[in-house]
N, C-alpha and C positions, 0 to 999 in steps of 0.2 A: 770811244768811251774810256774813263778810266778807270780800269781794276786794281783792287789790293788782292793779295793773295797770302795769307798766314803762313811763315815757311820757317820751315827747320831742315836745316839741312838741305836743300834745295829741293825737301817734299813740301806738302800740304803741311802745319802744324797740326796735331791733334786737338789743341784747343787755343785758340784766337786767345785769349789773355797771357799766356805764357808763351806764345811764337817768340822766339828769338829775335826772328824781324818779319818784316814786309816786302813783297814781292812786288812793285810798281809800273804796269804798263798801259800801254793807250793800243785797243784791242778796235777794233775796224774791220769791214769786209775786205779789206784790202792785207791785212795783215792783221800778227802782234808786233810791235817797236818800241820805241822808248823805253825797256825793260831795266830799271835799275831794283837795286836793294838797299833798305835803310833801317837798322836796328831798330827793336822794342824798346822806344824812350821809357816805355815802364812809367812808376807814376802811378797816381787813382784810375778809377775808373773812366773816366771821362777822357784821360790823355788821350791815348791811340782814338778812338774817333774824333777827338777836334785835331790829330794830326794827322787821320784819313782826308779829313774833311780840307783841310789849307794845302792838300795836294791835289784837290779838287776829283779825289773818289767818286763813283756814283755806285760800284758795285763791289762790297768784301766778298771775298769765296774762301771760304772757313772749312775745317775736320770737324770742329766741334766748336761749344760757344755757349754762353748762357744767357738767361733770360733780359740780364740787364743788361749783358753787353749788347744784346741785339736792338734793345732797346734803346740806348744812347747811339748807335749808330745810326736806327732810324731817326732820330730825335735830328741827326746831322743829316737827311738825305741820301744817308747811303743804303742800299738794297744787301739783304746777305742772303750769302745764295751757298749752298751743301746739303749734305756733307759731301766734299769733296776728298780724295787720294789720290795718291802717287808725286810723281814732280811735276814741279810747276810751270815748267814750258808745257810738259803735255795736256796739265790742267788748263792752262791759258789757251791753246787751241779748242778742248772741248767748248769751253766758252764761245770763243769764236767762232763754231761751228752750230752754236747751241744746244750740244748735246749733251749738257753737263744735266743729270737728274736732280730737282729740287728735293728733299726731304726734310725728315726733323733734326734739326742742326743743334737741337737740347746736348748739353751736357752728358755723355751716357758714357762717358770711359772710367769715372771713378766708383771705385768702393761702396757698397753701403750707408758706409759715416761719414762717407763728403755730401754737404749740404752745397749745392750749385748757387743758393739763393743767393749769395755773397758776390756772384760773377759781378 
């Protein structure tokens, strides 16, 4: 299967729209391989999932993320799965291993006076 992984820094990103870039590998019981890295083409909304998606994505694993980004990802087939921490080869194995815990992947690092509805 092929994961994206929100990364900064070779961590998790704290939130999927400002990632720097993307983590890209082909995650299997056999392994993680294929692992490349490819900038935040940045852009509206809609960019990075129709560029998850022509990489043939099925699963984002996100720090953080909002409504609508999770939405236009699902809109592309792809599954988001967090919140996730740490670096992303170790992330990339819990995956593999399945033991990455699902929770609410909402918006929740900013301020009071940030409105997430914009994601």
């Amino acid at each position: 299967m092929k994961v994206a992984v929100a990364t900064a820094d070779g961590q998790v990103s704290p939130h999927f729209g400002h990632a720097p870039g993307f983590t890209f590998a082909t995650v299997d019981e056999n392994g993680v391989k294929d692992v490349e890295y490819l900038d935040n083409p940045g852009g509206n909304c809609q960019a990075v999932p129709a560029m998850l998606a022509q990489k043939g994505v099925r699963t984002a694993i996100v720090g953080g993320i909002g409504g609508g980004a999770v939405a236009n990802l699902q809109a592309h087939g792809i599954d988001v799965l967090g919140p996730a921490s740490g670096d992303v080869v170790s992330v990339l194995e819990e995956f593999r291993l399945g033991t990455i815990v699902q929770g609410e992947v909402g918006c929740n690092h900013h301020g009071a006076d940030h409105d997430c509805g914009h994601h």
